[in-house]
C-alpha positions as CSV (number, residue, x, y, z in Angstrom):
1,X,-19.7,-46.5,10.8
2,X,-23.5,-46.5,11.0
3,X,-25.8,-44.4,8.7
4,X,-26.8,-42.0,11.1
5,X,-23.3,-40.6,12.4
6,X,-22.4,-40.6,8.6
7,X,-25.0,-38.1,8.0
8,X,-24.3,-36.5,10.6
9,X,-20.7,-36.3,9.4
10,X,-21.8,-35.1,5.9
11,X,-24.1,-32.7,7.1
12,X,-21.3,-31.1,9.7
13,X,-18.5,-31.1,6.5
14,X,-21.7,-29.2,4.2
15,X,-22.2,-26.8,6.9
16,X,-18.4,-25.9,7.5
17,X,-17.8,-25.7,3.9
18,X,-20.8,-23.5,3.4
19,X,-20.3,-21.3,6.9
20,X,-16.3,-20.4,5.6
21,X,-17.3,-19.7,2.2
22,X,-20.0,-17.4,2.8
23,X,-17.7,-15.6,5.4
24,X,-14.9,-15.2,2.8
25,X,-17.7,-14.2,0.4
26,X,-19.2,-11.8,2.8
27,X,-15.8,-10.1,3.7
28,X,-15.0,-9.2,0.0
29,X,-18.9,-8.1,-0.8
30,X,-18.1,-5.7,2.3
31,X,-14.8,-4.4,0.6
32,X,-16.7,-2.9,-2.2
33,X,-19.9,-2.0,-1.0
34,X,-22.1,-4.9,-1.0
35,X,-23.8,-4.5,1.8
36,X,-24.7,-1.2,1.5
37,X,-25.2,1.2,4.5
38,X,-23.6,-2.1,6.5
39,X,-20.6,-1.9,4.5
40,X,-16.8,-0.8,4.9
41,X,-15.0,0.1,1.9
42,X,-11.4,-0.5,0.0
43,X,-9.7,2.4,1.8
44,X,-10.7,1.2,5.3
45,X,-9.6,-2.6,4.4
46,X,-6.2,-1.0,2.9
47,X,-6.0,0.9,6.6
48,X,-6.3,-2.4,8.5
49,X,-4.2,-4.0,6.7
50,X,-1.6,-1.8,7.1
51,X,-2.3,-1.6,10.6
52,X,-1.9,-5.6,11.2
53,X,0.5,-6.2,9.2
54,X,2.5,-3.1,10.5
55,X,5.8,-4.8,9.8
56,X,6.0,-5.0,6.5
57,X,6.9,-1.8,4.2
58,X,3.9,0.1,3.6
59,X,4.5,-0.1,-0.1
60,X,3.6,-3.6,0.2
61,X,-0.1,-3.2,1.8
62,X,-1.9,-2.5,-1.4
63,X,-0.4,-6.1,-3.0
64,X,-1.1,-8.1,0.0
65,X,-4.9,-6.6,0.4
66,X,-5.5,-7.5,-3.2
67,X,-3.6,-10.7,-2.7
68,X,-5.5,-11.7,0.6
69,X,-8.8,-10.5,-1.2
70,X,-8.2,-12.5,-4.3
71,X,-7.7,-15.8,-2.2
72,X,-11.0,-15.2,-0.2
73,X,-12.9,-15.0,-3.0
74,X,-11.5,-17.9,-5.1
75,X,-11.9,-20.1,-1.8
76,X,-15.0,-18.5,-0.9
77,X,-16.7,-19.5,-4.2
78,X,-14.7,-22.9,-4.3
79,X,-16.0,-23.2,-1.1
80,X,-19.8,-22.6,-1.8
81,X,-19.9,-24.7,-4.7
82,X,-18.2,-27.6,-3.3
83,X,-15.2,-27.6,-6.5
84,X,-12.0,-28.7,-5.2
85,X,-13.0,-28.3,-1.4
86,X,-10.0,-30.0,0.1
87,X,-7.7,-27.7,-2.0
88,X,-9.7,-24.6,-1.2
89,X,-10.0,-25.9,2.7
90,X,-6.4,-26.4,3.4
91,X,-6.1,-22.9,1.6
92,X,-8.5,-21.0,4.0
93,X,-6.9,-22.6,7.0
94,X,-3.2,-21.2,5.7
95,X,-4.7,-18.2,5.0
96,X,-6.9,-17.9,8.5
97,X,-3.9,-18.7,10.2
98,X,-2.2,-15.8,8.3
99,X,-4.4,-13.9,9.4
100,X,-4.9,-15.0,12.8
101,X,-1.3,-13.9,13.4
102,X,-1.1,-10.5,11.7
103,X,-3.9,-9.9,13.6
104,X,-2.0,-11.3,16.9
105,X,1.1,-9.3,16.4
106,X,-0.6,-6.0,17.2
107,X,-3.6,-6.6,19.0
108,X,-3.2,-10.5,20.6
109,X,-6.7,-10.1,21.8
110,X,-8.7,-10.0,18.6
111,X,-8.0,-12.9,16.5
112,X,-9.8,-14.8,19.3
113,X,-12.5,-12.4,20.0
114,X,-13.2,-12.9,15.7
115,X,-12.6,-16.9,16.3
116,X,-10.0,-16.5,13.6
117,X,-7.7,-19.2,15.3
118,X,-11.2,-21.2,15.4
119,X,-11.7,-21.2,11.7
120,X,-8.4,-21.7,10.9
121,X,-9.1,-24.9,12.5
122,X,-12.3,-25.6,11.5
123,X,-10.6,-25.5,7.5
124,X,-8.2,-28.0,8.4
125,X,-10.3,-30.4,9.7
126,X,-12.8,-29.7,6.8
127,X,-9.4,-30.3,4.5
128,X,-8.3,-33.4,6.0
129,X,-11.6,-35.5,6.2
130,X,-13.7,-34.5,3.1
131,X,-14.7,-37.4,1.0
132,X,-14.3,-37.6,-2.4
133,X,-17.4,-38.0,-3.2
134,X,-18.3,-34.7,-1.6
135,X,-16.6,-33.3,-3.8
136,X,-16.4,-31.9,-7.3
């Protein structure tokens, strides 16, 4: 392979790394207020997470939002810092996928219209051809 189009390569894996980790970053700053005035909050994440994931008791809602939250900020930071990125890639693109589908089942429109399916995808091919030296 020649120099060039291995940059290129390492450059593409840095940015996809960076782009999903900031986006799973971003996400959970927005559950709590981070953003400010641009900001949802807990109570409106717990209402759309009830609402996509409509088939499951809603006694389980408040477990999987803490559970979904919990993942996207352990592969969010594992992400950004580059520790363990084909762990924390295959991760996101389970947990994109996951999402894609809840999201699918009551509105089949919107996991493309977020590019949810997209990322998924993106993840896995981050996963499945990181080096190891681009990684921690």
């Amino acid at each position: 392979m020649n120099e060039r189009l291995a940059r290129n390569e390492r450059f593409a894996r840095l940015g996809l790394r960076l782009a999903l980790g900031t986006a799973f970053l971003s996400a959970v700053a927005s559950r709590f207020g981070l953003w400010g005035a641009r900001s949802g909050h807990w109570s409106g994440f717990l209402k759309y997470a009830a609402e996509v994931n409509w088939y499951l008791p809603a006694n389980l809602i408040p477990a999987v939002a803490v559970a979904s939250t919990v993942c996207e900020l352990v592969f969010g930071l594992a992400l950004v810092a580059g520790w363990r990125v084909r762990w924390a890639a295959h991760g996101s693109a389970a947990l994109l996928m996951m999402f894609a589908l809840a999201m699918a089942s009551g509105d089949p429109k919107s996991p493309f219209d977020y590019s949810v399916f997209t990322a998924s995808m993106g993840a896995l091919l981050l996963g499945c051809t990181v080096r190891k030296e681009e990684t921690r």
